[in-house]
C-alpha positions as CSV (number, residue, x, y, z in Angstrom):
1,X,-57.7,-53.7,42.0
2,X,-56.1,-50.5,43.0
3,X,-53.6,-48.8,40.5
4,X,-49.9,-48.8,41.5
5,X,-48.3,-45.8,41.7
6,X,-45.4,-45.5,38.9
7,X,-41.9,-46.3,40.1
8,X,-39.8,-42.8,38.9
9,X,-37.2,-44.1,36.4
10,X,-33.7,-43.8,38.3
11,X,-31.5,-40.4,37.3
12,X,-28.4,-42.0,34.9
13,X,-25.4,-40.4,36.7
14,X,-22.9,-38.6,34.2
15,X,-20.0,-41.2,33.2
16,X,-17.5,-38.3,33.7
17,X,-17.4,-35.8,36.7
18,X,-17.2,-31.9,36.6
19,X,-13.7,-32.0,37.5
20,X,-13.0,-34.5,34.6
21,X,-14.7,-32.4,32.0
22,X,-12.5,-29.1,32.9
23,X,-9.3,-31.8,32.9
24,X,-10.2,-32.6,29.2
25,X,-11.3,-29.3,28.7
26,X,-7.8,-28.1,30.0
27,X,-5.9,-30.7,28.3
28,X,-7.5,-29.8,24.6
29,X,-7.0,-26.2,24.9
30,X,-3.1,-26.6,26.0
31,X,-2.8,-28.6,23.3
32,X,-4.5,-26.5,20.5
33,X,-2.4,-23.6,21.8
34,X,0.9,-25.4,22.1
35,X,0.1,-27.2,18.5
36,X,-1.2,-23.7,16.9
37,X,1.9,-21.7,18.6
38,X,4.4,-24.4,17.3
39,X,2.5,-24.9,13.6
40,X,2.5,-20.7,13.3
41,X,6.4,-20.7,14.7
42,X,7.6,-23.7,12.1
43,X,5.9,-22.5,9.0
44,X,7.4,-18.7,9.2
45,X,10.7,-20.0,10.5
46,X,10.4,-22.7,7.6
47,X,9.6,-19.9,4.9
48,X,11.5,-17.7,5.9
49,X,14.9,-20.8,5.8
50,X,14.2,-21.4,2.4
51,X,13.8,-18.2,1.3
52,X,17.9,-17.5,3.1
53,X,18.6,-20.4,1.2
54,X,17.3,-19.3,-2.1
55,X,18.8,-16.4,-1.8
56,X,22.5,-17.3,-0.5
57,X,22.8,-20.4,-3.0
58,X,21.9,-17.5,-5.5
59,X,24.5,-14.9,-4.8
60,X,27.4,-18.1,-4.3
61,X,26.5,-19.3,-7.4
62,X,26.9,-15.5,-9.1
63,X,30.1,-15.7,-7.1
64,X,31.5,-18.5,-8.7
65,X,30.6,-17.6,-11.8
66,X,32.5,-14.1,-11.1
67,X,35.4,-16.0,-10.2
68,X,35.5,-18.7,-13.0
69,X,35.1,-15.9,-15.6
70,X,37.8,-13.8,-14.1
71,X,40.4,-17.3,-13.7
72,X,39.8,-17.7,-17.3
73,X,40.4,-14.3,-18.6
74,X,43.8,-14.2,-16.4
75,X,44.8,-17.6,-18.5
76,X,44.0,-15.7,-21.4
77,X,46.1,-13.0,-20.3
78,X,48.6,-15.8,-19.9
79,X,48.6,-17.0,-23.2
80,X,48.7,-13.3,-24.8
81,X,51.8,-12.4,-22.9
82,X,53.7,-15.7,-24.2
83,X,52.2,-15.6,-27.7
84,X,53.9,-12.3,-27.8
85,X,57.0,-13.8,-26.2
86,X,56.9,-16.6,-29.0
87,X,56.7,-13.6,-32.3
88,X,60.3,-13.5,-32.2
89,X,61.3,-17.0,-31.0
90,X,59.4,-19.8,-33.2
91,X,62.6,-20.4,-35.0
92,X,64.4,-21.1,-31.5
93,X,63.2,-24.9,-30.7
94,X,65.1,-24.1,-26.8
95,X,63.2,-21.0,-26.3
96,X,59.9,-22.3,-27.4
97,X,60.8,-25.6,-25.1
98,X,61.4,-23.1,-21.9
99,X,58.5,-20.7,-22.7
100,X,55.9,-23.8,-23.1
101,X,57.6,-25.4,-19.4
102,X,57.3,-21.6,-18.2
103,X,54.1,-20.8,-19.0
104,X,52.7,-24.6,-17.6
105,X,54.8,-24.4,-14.5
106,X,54.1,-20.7,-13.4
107,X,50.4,-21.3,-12.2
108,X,48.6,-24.1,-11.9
109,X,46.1,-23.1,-14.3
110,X,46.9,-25.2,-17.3
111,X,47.5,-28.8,-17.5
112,X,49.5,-29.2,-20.1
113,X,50.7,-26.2,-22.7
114,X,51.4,-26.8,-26.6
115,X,53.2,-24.3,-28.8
116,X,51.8,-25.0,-32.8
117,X,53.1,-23.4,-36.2
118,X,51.6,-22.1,-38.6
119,X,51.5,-25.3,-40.8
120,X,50.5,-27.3,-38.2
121,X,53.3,-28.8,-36.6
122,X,53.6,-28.7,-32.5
123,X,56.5,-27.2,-31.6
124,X,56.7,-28.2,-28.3
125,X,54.4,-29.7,-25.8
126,X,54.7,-29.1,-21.9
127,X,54.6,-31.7,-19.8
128,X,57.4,-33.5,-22.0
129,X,55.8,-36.8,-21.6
130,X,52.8,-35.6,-23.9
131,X,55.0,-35.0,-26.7
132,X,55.9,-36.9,-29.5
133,X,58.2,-35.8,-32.4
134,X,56.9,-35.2,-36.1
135,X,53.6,-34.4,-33.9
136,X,51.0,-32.3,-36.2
137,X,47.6,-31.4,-35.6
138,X,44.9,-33.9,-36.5
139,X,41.5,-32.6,-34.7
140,X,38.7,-30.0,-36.3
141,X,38.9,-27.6,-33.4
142,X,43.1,-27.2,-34.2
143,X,42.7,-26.4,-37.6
144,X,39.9,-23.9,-36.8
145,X,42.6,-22.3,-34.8
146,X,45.3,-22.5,-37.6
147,X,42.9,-20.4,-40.1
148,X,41.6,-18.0,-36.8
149,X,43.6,-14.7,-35.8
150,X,41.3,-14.8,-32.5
151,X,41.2,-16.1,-29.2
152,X,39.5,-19.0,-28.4
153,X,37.8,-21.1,-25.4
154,X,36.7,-24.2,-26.7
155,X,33.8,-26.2,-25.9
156,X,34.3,-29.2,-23.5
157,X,34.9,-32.6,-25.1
158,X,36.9,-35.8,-24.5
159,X,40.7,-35.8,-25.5
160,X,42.4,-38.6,-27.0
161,X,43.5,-40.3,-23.8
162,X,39.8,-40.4,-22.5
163,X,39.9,-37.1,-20.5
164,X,37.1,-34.2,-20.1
165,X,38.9,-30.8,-21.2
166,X,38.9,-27.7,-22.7
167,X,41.3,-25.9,-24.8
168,X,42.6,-21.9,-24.5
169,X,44.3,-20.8,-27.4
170,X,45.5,-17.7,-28.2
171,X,47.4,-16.2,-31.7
172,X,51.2,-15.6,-32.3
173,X,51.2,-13.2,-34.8
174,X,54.4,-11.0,-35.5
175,X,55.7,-7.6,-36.0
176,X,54.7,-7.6,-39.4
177,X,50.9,-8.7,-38.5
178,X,52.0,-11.9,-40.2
179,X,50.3,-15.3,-38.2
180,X,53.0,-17.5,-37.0
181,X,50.8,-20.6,-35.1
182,X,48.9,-20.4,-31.9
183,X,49.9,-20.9,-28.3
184,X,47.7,-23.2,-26.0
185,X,47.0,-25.0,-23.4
186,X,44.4,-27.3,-21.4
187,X,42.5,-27.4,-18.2
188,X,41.7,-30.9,-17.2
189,X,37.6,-30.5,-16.0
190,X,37.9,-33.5,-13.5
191,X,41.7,-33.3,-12.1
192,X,43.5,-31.0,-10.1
193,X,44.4,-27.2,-11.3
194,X,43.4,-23.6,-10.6
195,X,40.1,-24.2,-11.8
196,X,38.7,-27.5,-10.0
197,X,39.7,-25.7,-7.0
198,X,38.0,-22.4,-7.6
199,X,34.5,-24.8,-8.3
200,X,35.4,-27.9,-5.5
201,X,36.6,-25.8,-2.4
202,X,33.2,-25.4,-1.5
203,X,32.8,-22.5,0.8
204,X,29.4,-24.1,2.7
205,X,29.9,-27.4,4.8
206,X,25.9,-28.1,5.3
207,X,26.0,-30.0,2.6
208,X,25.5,-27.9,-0.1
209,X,27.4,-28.6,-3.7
210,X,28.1,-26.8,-6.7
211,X,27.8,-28.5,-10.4
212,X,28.7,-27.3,-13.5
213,X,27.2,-27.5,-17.2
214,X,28.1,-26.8,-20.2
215,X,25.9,-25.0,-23.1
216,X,24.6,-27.7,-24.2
217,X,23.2,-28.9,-20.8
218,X,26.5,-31.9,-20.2
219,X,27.7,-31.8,-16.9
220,X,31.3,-30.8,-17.1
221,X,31.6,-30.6,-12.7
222,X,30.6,-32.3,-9.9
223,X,31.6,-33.4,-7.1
224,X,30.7,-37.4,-7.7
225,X,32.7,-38.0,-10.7
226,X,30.5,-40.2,-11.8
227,X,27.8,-37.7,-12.9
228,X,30.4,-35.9,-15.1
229,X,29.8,-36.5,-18.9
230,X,26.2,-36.4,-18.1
231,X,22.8,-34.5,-19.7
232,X,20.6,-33.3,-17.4
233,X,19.1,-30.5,-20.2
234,X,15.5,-31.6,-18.7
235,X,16.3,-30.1,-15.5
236,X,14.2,-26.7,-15.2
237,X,17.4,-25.1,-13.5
238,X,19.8,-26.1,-16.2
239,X,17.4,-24.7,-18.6
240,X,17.2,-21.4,-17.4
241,X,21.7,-21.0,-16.7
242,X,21.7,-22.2,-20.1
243,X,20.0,-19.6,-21.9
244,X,21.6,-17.2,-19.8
245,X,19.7,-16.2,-17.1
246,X,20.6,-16.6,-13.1
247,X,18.3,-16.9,-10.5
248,X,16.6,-19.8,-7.6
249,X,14.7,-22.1,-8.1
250,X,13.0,-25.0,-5.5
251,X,12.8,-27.8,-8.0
252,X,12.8,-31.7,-7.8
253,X,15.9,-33.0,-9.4
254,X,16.1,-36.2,-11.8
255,X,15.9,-38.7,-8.5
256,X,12.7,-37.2,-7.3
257,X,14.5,-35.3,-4.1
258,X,13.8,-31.5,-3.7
259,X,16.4,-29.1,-3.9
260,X,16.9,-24.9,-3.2
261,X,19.1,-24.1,-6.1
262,X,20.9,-20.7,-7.2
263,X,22.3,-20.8,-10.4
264,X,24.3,-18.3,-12.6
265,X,25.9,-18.1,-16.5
266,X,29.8,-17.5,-16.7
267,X,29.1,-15.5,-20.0
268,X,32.7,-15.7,-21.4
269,X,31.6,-19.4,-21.6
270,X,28.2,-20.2,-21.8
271,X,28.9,-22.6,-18.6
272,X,26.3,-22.1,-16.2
273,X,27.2,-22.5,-11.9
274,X,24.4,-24.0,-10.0
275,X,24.4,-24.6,-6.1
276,X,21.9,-26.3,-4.3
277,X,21.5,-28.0,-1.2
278,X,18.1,-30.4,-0.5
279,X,15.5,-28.8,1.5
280,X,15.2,-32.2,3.9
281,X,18.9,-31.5,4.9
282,X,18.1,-27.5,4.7
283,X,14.6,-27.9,7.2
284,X,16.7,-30.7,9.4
285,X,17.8,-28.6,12.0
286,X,14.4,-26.8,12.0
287,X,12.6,-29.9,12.6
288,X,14.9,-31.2,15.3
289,X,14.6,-28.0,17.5
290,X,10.6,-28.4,16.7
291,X,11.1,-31.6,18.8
292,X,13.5,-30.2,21.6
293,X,11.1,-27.5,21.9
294,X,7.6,-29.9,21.8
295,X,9.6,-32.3,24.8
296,X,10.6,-29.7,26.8
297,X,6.6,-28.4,27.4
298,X,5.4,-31.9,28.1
299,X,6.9,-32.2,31.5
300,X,5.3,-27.9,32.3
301,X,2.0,-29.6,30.6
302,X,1.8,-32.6,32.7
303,X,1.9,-30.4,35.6
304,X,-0.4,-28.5,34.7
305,X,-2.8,-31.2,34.3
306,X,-1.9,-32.8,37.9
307,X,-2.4,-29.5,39.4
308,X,-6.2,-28.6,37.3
309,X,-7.3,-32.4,38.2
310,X,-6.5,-31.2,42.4
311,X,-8.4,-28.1,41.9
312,X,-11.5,-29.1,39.9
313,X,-12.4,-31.4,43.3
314,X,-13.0,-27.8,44.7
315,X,-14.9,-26.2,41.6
316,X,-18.6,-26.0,42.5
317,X,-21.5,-24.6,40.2
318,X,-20.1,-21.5,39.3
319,X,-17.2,-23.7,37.5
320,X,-19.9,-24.3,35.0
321,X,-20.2,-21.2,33.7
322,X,-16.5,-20.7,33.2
323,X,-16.2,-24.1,31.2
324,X,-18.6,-23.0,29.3
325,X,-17.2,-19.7,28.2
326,X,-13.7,-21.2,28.0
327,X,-14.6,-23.5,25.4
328,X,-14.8,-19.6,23.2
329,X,-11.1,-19.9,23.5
330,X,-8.7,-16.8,23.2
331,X,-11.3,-14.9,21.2
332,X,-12.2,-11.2,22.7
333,X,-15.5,-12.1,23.4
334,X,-15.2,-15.4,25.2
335,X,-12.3,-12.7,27.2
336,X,-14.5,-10.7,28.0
337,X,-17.7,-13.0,29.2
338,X,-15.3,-14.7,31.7
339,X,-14.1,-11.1,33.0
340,X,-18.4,-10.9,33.7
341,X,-18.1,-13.8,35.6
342,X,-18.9,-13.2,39.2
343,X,-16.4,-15.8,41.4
344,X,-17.6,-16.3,45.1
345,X,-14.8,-17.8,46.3
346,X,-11.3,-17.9,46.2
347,X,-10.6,-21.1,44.2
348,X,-13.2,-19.5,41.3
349,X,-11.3,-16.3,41.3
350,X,-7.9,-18.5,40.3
351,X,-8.9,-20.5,38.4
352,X,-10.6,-17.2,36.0
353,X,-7.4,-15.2,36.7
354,X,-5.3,-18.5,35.3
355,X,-7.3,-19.1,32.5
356,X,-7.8,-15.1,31.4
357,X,-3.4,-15.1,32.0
358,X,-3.2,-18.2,29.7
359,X,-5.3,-16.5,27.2
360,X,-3.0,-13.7,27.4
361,X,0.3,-15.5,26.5
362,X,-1.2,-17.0,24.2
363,X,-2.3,-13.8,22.4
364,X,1.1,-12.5,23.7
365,X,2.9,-15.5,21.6
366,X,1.1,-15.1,18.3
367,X,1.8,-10.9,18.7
368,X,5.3,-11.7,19.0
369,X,5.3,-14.6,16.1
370,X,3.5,-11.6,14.3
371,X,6.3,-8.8,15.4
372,X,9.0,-11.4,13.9
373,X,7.4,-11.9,10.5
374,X,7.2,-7.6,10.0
375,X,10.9,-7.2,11.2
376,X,14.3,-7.4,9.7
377,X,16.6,-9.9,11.3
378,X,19.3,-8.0,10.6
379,X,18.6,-4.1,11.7
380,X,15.5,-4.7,13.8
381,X,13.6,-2.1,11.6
382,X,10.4,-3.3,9.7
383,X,10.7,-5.4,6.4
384,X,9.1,-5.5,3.3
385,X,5.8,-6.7,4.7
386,X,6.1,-4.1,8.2
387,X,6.1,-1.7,5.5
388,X,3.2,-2.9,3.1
389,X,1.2,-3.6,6.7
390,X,1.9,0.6,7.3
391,X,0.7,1.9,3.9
392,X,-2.6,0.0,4.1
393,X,-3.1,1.5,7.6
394,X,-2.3,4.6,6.0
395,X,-4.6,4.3,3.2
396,X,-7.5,2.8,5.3
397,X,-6.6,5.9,7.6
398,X,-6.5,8.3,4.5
399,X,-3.2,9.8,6.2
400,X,-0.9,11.8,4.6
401,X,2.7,11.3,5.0
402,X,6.4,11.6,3.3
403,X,8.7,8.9,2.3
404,X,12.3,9.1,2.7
405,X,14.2,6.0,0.1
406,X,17.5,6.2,0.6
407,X,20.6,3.7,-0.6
408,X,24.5,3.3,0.6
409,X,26.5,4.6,-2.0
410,X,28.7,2.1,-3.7
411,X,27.5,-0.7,-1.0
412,X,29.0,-3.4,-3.1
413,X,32.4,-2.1,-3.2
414,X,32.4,-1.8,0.5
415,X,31.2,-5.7,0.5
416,X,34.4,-6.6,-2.0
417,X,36.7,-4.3,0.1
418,X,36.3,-4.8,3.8
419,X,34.2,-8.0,3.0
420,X,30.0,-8.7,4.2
421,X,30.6,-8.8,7.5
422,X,31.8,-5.5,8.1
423,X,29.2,-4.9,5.1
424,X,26.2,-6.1,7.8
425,X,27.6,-3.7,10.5
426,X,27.3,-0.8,7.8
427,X,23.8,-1.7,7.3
428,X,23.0,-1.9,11.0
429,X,24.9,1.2,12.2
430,X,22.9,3.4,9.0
431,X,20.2,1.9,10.8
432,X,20.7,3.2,14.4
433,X,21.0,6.8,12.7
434,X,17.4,6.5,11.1
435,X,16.1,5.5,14.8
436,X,18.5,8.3,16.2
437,X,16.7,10.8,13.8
438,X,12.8,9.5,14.3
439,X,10.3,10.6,16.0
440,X,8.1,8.6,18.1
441,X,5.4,8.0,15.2
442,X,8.2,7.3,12.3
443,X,8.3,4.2,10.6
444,X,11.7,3.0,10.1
445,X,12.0,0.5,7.8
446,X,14.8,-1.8,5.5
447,X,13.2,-2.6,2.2
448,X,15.8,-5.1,1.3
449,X,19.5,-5.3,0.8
450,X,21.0,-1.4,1.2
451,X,17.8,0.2,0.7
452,X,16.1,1.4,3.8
453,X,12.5,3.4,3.7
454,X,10.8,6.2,6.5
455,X,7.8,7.1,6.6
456,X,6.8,10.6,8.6
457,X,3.1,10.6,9.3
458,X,1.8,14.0,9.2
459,X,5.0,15.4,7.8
460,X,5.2,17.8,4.6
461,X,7.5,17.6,2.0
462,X,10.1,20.4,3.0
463,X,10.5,19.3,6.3
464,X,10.6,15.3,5.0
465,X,14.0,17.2,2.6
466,X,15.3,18.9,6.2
467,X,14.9,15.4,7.8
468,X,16.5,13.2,5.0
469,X,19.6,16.1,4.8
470,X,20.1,15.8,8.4
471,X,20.1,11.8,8.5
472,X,22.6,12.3,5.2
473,X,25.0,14.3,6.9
474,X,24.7,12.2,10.1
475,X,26.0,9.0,7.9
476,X,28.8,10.6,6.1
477,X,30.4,12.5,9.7
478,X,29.5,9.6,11.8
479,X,32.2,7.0,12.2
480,X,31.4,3.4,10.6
481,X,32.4,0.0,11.1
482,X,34.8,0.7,7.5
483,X,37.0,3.2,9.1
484,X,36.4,5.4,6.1
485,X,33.8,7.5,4.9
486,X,30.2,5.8,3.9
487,X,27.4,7.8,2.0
488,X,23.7,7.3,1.1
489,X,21.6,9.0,-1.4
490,X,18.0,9.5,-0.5
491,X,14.7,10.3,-2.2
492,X,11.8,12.3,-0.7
493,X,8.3,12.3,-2.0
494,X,4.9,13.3,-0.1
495,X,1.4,11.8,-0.2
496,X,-0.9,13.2,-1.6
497,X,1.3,15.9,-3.4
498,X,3.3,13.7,-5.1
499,X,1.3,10.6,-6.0
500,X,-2.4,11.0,-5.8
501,X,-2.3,6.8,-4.4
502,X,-0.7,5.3,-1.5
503,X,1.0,2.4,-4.0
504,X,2.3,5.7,-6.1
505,X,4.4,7.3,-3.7
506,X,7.2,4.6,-3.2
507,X,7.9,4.7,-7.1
508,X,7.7,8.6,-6.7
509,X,10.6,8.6,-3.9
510,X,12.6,6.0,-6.1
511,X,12.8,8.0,-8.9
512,X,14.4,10.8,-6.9
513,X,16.8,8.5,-5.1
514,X,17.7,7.7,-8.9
515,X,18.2,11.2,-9.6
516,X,20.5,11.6,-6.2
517,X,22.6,8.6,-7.4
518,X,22.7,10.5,-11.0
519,X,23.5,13.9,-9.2
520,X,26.9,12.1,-8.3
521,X,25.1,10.2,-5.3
522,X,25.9,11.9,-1.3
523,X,22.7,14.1,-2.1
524,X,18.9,15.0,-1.3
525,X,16.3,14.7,-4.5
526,X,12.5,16.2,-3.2
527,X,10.6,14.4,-6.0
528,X,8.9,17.3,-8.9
529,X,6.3,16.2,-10.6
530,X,6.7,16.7,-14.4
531,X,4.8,19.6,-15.4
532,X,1.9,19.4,-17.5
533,X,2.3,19.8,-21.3
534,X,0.2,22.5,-21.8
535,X,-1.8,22.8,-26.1
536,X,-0.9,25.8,-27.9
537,X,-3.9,28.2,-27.8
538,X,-6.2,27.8,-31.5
């Protein structure tokens, strides 16, 4: 019986075509680069939002604090000019019944005033309808004041008719340096006057707030009445106002929910201002335009699909080779082996032209995401981080180099006078004069609030002094947004002759710009190295 010849086993066709594989091929990369682009894009625009935040609930908290210090010294002032209005009229019960209405009625700083002798008695009290005759005083805190020639801002605590206030007292001492009583009055912590307006006319409406604690950690402000009267000492924020300091935080609060807070001490006080807003309601915005932004590609990416699902159906062999390399993604080599590949026809060439262009806005996107991170939002110069990412080319390149640090004289003042605004447009038109005065190679860069940085590559010293004098006089002749006349005061130092280390040679600069600003600031300091101690010869 004669063998049979074996059957060949039947070839198992592929379950997906060529053109199918490049579709999902296609699809994954759009997807990876649209999902990397947007990741990359949320997280610095994320940071870089709760950093602003930080940083603005910090200075409006140092604001309010400001303000509420100043409000109470002006009461103070109040009660000094009556108390010496009183010296000669405590024997007068009309007079002392006007000066108590006067002093109540001309601002709306005190809620009530009360006029005390010596022994104890109240004199009068202002509104009437708190007074009561044969009235003496009965609490701790009024005696202190009947045995203090000081005075006083007490501490916050509940008044006999169940109200959260605090007293301001000051002395009526005569002629003779003799004490006569003590003039007072009190500012109602959760009613209407001077001061719940300063704290509740909140100048954000993103819904930020502002609380308010005492020393001892009780909240003595807030805009839900209902947390007033309450300890939150445990909260790390409150903790740190409390012993003085002022700062941001991003903490969780007592109900678990995290907040951006900026806090600040009133130091007359020992109060301490925070204002915080949640960073859900701070990242809202952020990660609704993420959406906007991820809906409006689907529609380009679903024709883009359609269209590489027509033209696979024309992709022959060579096609392999360029799914193969394409997998490499936006890499320089897997670039570059598609560039070697030889396309015989036309619908080869486009697709390798379409998929080398992609790669290229893709790079394109993350160079410009890159750009953004290095740059000030304000001036367009380089930040902080443009300006760490120079030096280390510097020091990798072992290039020498000058620094030019220079500061707005008085900045602040400008930002009290003519307000921030105008206090922006300073910042940005100092910064068209240091691009004005740069050569091509200059680094121009803002360091952070209204200190600004150059560096001169291949520049020495002297002609780093001639720059900075020339970019001086430029600010103080050029007209500003202030109308007036703005200064800077700049530092120079050199690498290597000044500081033998790249890190060195911003300090360097820094301590001449201190010495301009000591000079009587509107000057030039070329930092000099402090010479050497020399030991007297045996």
């Amino acid at each position: 019986m004669s063998a049979q010849p074996c059957k060949p086993l039947p070839e198992r066709s592929p379950k997906i075509g060529l053109g199918g594989l490049i579709l999902l091929l296609a699809l994954g990369s759009v997807l990876l680069t649209m999902a990397n682009a947007l990741y990359s894009s949320y997280r610095v625009q994320r940071d870089l939002l709760i950093r602003n935040t930080l940083e603005a609930n910090r200075v409006y908290a140092a604001k309010l604090a400001q303000s509420t210090g100043a409000h109470l010294e002006s009461t103070m002032q109040q009660l000094a000019y009556s108390a010496g209005l009183l010296a000669a009229a405590m024997d007068n019960p009309a007079r002392v019944d006007e000066e108590a209405e006067r002093l109540r009625l001309q601002t709306r700083s005190l809620n009530s005033v009360a006029i005390v002798r010596q022994d104890g008695m109240v004199l009068s009290v202002s509104p009437a309808a708190l007074r009561r005759s044969g009235q003496s005083v009965k609490t701790d805190w009024g005696h202190t004041l009947l045995s203090t020639r000081t005075p006083a801002i007490s501490e916050p605590f509940t008044s006999a008719s169940g109200r959260l206030i605090i007293f301001i007292s000051h002395p009526i001492i005569n002629a003779e340096g003799r004490l006569l009583g003590y003039v007072g009055g009190t500012i109602y912590l959760n009613a209407k006057n001077l001061l719940h307006e300063i704290l509740d006319n909140h100048y954000y409406r993103d819904s930020s707030y502002v609380y308010v604690v005492d020393r001892k950690g009780t909240v003595i402000f807030h805009p839900d009445d209902t947390h007033v009267g309450k300890s939150i000492f445990k909260n790390s924020v409150v903790l740190a106002v409390t012993s003085g300091a002022a700062g941001a935080q991003q903490i969780l609060n007592q109900y678990g929910v995290e907040m951006l807070a900026g806090y600040a001490p009133v130091a007359s006080t020992g109060w301490g201002i925070v204002a915080q807003r949640s960073t859900q309601a701070t990242l809202a915005d952020l990660n609704d335009l993420v959406l906007v932004t991820f809906g409006n590609s689907i529609p380009i990416l679903l024709l883009s699909l359609v269209f590489i699902l027509w033209f696979s159906r024309w992709i022959s062999r060579p096609l392999g080779q360029l799914a193969d390399d394409a997998r490499m993604g936006t890499t320089p080599d897997g670039m570059a082996r598609i560039e070697r590949i030889q396309a015989r026809y036309v619908e080869a060439d486009r697709l390798k032209k379409a998929l080398l262009r992609g790669m290229s806005l893709t790079s394109s996107k993350l160079d410009r995401l890159n750009h953004e991170s290095i740059t000030d939002a304000l001036t367009g110069l380089r930040n902080r981080r443009g300006l760490d990412n120079a030096l280390s080319l510097y020091e990798l390149g072992g290039q020498s180099f000058a620094v030019i640090t220079l500061d707005v004289d008085h900045f602040k003042s400008i930002n009290d006078r003519y307000g921030h605004d105008v206090g922006d447009e300073v910042l940005t038109h100092i910064a068209s004069l240091m691009r004005a005065g740069s050569r091509g190679g200059d680094m121009t860069c803002r360091n952070g609030g209204e200190e600004f940085v150059i560096l001169l590559p291949g520049t020495t010293a002297d002609n780093a002094f001639l720059i900075a004098e020339r970019l001086r006089e430029a600010v103080e002749k050029t007209p500003n947004p202030t109308g007036g006349v703005v200064t800077v005061s700049l530092g120079v130092a050199h690498f290597p002759s000044s500081a033998e280390e790249v890190g060195e040679v911003l300090k360097k600069s820094d301590i001449a710009l201190y010495q301009a600003k000591r000079n009587g600031r509107n000057n030039t300091v070329r930092y000099q190295p402090e010479p050497a101690v020399q030991a007297d010869s045996p």
